[in-house]
ZAVEXVEX-997112 format. One line per 4 residues: number of its first residue (from 1); for each residue x, y, z of C-alpha. Coordinates in steps of 0.02 Angstrom, whole numbers, plus 32768, in hexadecimal, padded with zeros to 4 digits. Layout:
<recs>
NUM	X,Y,Z  ...
</recs>
This chain:
<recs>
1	D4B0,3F27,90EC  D443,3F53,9051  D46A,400D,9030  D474,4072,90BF
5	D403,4009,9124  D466,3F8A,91BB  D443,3ECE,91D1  D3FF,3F00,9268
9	D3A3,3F96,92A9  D406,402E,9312  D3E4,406D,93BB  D369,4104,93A2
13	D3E7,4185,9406  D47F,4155,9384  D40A,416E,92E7  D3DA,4212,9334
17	D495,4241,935C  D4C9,4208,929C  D438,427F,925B  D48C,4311,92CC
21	D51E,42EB,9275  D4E9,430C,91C8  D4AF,43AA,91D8  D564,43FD,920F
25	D56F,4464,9176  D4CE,4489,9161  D49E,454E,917C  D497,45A3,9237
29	D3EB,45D0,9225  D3C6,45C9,92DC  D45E,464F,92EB  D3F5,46AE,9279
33	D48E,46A6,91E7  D3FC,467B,9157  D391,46F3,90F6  D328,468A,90A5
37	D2FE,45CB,90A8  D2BF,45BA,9171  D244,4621,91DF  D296,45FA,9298
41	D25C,4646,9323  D2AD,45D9,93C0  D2C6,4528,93ED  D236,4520,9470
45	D1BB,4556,93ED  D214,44E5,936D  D1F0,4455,93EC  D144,4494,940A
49	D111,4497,935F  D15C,43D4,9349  D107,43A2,93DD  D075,43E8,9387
53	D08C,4390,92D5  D0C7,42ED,934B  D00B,42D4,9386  CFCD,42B7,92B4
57	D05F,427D,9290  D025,41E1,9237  CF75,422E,9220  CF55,4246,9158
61	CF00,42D3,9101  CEDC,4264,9063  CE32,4247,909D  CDD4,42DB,90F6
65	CD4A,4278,911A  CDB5,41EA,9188  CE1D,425D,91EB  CD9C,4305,9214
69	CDFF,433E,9273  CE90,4372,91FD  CDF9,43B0,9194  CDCB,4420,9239
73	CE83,4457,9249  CE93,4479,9194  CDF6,44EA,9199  CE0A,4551,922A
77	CECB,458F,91E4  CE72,45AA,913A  CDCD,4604,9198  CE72,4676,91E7
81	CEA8,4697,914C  CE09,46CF,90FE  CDF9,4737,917D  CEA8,478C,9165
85	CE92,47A4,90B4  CDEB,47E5,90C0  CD73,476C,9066  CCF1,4722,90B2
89	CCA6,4664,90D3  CC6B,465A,901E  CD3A,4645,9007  CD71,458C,8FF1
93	CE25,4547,8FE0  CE9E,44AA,9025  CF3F,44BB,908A  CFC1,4477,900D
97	D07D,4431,902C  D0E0,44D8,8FF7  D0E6,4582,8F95  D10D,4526,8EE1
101	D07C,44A2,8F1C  CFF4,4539,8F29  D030,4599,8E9F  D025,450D,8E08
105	CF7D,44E4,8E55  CF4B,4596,8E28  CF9C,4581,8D71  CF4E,44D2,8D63
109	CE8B,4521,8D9E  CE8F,45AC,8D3E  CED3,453B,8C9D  CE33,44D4,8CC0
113	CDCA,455A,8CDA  CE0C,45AE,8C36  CDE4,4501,8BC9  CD44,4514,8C16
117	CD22,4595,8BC9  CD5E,456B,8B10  CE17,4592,8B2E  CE85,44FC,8AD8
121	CF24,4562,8AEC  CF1F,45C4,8B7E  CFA5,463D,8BCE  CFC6,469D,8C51
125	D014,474C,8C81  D09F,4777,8D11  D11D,47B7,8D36  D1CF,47C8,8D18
129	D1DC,47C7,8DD6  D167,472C,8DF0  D1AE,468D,8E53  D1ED,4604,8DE5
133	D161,459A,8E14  D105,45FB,8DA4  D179,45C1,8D0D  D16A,451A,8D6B
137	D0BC,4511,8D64  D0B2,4549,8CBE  D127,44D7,8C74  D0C1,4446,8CCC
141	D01F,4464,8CA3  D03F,44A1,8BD9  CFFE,455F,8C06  D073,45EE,8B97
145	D0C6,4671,8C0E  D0AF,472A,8BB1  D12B,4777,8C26  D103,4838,8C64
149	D19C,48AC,8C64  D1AE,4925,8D17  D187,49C4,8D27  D201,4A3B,8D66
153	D1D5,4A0F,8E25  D1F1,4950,8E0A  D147,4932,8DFE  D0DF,48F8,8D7E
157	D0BA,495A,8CF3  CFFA,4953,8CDA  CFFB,49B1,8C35  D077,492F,8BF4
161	CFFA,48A9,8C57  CF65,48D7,8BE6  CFB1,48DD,8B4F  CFEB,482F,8B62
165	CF36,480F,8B80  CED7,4794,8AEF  CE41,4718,8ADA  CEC2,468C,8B28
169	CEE0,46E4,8BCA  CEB8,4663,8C5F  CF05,46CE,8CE2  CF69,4769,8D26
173	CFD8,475E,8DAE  D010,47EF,8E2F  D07A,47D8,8EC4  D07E,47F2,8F64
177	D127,481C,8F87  D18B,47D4,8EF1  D209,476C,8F2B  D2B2,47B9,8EDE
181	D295,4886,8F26  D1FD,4869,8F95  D189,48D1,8F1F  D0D7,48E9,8F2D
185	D091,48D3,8E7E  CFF9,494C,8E72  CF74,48BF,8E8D  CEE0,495C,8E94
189	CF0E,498E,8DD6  CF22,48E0,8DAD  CE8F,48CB,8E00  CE2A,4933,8D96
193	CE7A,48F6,8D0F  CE36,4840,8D25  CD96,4881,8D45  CD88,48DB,8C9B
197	CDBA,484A,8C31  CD6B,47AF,8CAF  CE24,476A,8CC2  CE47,4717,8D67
201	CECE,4766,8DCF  CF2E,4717,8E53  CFA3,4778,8ED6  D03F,46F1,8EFF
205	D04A,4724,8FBC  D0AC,4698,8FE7  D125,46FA,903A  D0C9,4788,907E
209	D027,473C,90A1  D03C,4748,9164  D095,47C3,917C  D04A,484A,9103
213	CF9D,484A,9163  D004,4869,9228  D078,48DF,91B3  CFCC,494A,91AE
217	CF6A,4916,9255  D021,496C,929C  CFE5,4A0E,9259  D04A,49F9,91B9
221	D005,4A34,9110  CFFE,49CF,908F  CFB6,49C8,8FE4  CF2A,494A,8FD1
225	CF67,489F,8F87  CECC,4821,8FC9  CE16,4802,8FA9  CDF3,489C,8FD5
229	CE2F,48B4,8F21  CD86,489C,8EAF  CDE2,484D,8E2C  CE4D,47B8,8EA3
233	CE04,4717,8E7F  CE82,46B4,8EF4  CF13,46CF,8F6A  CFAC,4637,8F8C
237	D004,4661,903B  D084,460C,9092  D062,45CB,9144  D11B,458A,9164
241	D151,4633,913D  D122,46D0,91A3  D09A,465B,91F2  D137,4600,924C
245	D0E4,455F,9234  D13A,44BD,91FC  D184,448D,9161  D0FB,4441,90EC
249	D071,44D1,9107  D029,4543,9084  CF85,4553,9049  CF2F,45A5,8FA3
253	CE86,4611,8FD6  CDFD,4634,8F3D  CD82,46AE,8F3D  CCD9,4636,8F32
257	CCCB,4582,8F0D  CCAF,4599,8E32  CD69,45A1,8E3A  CD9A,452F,8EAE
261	CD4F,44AD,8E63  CDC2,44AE,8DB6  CE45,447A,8E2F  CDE7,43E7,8E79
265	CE10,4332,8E29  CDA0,42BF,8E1D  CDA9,4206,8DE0  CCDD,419F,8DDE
269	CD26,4103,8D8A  CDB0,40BA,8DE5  CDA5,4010,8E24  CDEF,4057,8ED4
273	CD4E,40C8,8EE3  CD27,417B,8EC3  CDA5,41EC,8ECE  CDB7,429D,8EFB
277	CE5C,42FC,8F21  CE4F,43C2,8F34  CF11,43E0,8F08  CFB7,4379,8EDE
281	CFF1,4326,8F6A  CF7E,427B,8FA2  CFC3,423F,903D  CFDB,42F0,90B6
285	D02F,42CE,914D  CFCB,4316,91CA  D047,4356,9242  D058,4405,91C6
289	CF96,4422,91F1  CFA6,4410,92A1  D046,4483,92AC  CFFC,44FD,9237
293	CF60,4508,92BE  CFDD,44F9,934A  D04A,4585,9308  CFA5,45F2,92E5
297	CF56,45C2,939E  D00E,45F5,93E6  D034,46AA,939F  CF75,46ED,9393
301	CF60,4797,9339  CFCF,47E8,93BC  D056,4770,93A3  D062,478D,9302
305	D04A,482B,92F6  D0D6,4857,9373  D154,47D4,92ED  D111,4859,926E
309	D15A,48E2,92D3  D201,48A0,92F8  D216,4853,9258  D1F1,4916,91F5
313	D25C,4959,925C  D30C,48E5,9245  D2CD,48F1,919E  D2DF,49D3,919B
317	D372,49C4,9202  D3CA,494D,9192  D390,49AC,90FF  D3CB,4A47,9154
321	D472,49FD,9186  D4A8,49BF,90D6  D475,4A68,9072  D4E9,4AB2,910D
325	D57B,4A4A,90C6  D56B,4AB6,9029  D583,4A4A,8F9F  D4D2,49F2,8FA4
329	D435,4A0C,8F5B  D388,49C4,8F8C  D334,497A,8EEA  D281,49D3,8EEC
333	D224,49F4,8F7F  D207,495E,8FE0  D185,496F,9070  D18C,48CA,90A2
337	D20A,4868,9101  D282,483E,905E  D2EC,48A7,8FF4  D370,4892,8F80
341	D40D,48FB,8F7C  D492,4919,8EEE  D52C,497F,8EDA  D53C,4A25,8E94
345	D60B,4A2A,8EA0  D665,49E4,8E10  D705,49B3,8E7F  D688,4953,8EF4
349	D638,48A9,8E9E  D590,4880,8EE3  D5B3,47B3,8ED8  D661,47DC,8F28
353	D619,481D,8FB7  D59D,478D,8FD9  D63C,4702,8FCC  D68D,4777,9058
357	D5E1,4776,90C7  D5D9,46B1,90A7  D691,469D,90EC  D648,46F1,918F
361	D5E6,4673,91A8  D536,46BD,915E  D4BD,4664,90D4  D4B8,46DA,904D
365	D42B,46F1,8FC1  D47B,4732,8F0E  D3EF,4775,8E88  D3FA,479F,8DD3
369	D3B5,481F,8D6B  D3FC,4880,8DA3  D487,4843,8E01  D464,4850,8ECA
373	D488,4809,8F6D  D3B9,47D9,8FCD  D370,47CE,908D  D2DD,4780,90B8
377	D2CB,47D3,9179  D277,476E,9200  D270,47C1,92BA  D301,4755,9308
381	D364,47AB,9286  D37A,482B,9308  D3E5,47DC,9374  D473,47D6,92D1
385	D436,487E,927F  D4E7,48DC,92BE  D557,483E,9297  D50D,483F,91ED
389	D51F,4902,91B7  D5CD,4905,921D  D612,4864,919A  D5BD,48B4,911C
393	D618,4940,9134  D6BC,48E2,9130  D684,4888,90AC  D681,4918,9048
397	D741,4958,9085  D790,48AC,904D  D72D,48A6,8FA5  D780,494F,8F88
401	D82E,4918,8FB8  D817,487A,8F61  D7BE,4890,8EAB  D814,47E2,8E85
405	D78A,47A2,8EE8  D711,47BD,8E57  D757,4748,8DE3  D73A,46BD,8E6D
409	D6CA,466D,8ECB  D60D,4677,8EC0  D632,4723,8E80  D681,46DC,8DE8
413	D5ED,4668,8DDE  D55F,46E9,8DE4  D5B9,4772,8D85  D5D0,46E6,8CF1
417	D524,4695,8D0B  D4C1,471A,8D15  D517,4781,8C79  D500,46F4,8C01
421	D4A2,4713,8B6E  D492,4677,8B34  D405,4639,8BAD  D3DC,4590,8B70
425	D4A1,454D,8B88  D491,4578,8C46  D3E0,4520,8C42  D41D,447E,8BEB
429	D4C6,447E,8C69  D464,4499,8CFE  D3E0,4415,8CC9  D47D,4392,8CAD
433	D4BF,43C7,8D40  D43A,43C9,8DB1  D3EC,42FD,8D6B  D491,42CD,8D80
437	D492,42EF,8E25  D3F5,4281,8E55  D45F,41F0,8E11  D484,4170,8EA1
441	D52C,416F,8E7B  D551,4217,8E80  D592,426E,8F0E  D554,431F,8F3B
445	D560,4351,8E8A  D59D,42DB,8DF1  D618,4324,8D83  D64F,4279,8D1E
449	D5CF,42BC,8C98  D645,4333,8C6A  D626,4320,8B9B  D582,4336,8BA8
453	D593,43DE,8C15  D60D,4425,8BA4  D5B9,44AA,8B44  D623,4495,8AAB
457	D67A,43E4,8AC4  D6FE,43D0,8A43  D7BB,43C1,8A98  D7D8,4450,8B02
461	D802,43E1,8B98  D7A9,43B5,8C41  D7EB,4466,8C90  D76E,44CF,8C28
465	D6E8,4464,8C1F  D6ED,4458,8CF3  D708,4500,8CF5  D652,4526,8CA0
469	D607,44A4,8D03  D64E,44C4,8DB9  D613,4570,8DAF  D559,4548,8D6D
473	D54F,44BE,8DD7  D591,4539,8E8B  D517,45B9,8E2F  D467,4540,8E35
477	D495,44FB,8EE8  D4BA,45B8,8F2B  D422,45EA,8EDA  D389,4583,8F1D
481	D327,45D6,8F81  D25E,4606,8FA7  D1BD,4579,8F83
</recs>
């Protein structure tokens, strides 16, 4: 045996039955126990949409001009997506691997675009609310974040937004909902605000990008957040989302081709031939363009508009349910189909309450800034909507009778984590933590580096420095979530 490869080869059905076997602890997401992480709708569409990606499975998307046919698949979901974000055929864009994967190809094009133009240290504008691939992307391709404070709706400030505005400004960013409080930023006003100082502005719709145009064709008002906004020069969405596609499918739409093309590589001199790749990834396995189309081809406009319906509405009555409990508060005004909640008792501790919700057997999203517990609803959420206000509401009763429960737990994690004012330690000891981990030695997570976690060192004993670590290290794994 060389690793964990046999001598010899295993019957199929045992490997199969092993593979089962390691995903026990894994969360219930076809129970509908997640809120973020996995779009599920049932097991025969699950096995519809693998039979789908099983016919290109080996097919390759490296070169469009050897398989056309994942070039026609990859067209006809972008030509769909034009179409729901209102732009028409003079649009151009690829389908990309993820959200993270078509949002640092925006930072990366506009960076180009910028240097273009004379711009040798360029930066960009967003959010406080924008997703961490933003930061990602940023930190990747060498572009300075000038980051915009909210206004007092959680969205954007746009007065803030243009006074952050200088000569090395390669792009603005809006979004379309936020990820934390599913708030609209106000993309028309940002919008403008492009448009009066030739900045490009891209809307991150990665979570809302198909969902937010059935949201509207349900007779839902919404404020306008797509090209039908002046000043949008592209739009990243997130098939695998709300699209209920597989794993692997996003895609990044731009307003005409004199964008698009900063993101295209291109390489005339290497001894392999000419070379041309229109976003990270070379090798695409082919199966995410067929289920993409397959998913698209299998819900039509009706389909999905009817997931818009159900999903809005576990969405109000959840809402409605945990203001009802009377120690909750909504965080802004989210339209959408995520929210974030916090508490507004003192004898009840937000972080508490999630710990209690994860003993019940739920998956439970904790945010920062302020401190809050977060759903992202899908439809089949409705089937659990009663189960999850009903623990929630016990939740809140054994928080109450137990405030011990605070200083433990993920709620001693959180309420330590996200308090600290000294930023940079939790970077450095999540950074050692998290390398460590990738170590082939290490089990789930490698705490023998124990010295070089310690924030201070010196001889305070193991206890302390584990201590620090075992409660950044349960705060990082509790907290991935989104692109």
């Amino acid at each position: 045996m060389i690793g964990c490869a046999p001598d010899k080869g295993r019957p199929f059905e045992e490997i199969l039955a092993e593979l089962d076997s390691f995903g026990v602890d894994d969360p219930n997401y076809k129970a509908a126990k997640t809120w973020s992480l996995v779009y599920y709708l049932n097991e025969e569409y699950t096995q519809f949409l693998e039979k789908a990606y099983a016919k290109y499975f080996s097919a390759n998307g490296l070169n469009p001009t050897a398989f056309k046919s994942l070039k026609r698949l990859e067209k006809e979901v972008l030509r769909f997506t034009a179409r729901l974000f209102h732009v028409d055929d003079e649009a151009c864009g690829v389908m990309t691997s993820c959200g993270t994967e078509s949002c640092m190809l925006a930072v990366k094009t506009y960076r180009d675009l910028g240097r273009s133009k004379g711009i040798k240290k360029p930066e960009m504008i967003i959010p406080e609310t924008a997703h961490v691939a933003w930061d990602k992307g940023a930190e990747y391709f060498n572009v300075k974040i000038r980051r915009a404070p909210l206004a007092a709706d959680y969205g954007v400030d746009v007065a803030a937004v243009e006074k952050m505005i200088n000569k090395n400004t390669v792009m603005i960013l809006g979004s379309a909902p936020e990820y934390p409080h599913g708030i609209i930023d106000p993309i028309e006003k940002l919008g403008a605000l492009a448009k009066k100082h030739n900045i490009p502005l891209h809307v991150d719709s990665c979570v809302g990008g198909y969902i937010l145009p059935f949201i509207e064709m349900a007779g839902n008002e919404l404020p306008l957040w797509d090209f039908r906004v002046e000043g949008v020069t592209s739009i990243s969405a997130d098939i695998h989302k709300y699209g209920f596609a597989a794993k692997g499918a996003s895609c990044i739409l731009y307003r005409n081709v004199d964008y698009f093309k900063h993101q295209v590589f291109v390489n005339e001199s290497w001894p392999g031939g000419v070379f041309a790749s229109p976003a990270f990834l070379g090798t695409r396995p082919g199966g995410a363009y067929a289920a993409a189309w397959a998913a698209i081809q299998a819900n039509g406009v009706e389909g999905y508009v009817s997931l818009a319906k159900r999903t809005i509405e576990v969405s109000q009555k959840m809402k409605q349910g945990i203001a009802d409990i009377g120690c909750f508060e909504i965080i802004g005004n989210p339209v959408a189909s995520l929210f974030a909640f916090r508490s507004t008792d003192s004898n009840v501790n937000i972080f508490a309450v999630g710990d209690v919700m994860e003993e019940k057997g739920w998956h439970i999203d904790r945010l920062q800034h302020p401190d809050a517990l977060h759903a992202m609803v899908t439809a089949p959420h409705e089937k659990v909507v009663e189960q999850y206000l009903a623990d929630l509401k016990d939740a809140v009763e054994t928080v109450k009778a137990h405030p011990e429960l605070a200083d433990s737990g993920q709620a001693a994690t959180y309420g330590m984590i996200s308090h600290i004012p000294l930023r940079g330690m939790v970077r450095k000891q999540v950074l050692d933590m998290f390398a460590n981990s990738y170590k082939l030695n290490a089990t789930e997570l490698d705490l023998s580096d124990s010295d070089a976690m310690a924030p201070g060192g010196g001889s305070e004993g193991d206890s302390g420095k584990k201590s620090i670590v075992d409660k950044i290290i349960s705060w990082y794994v509790k907290k991935q979530s989104g692109k």
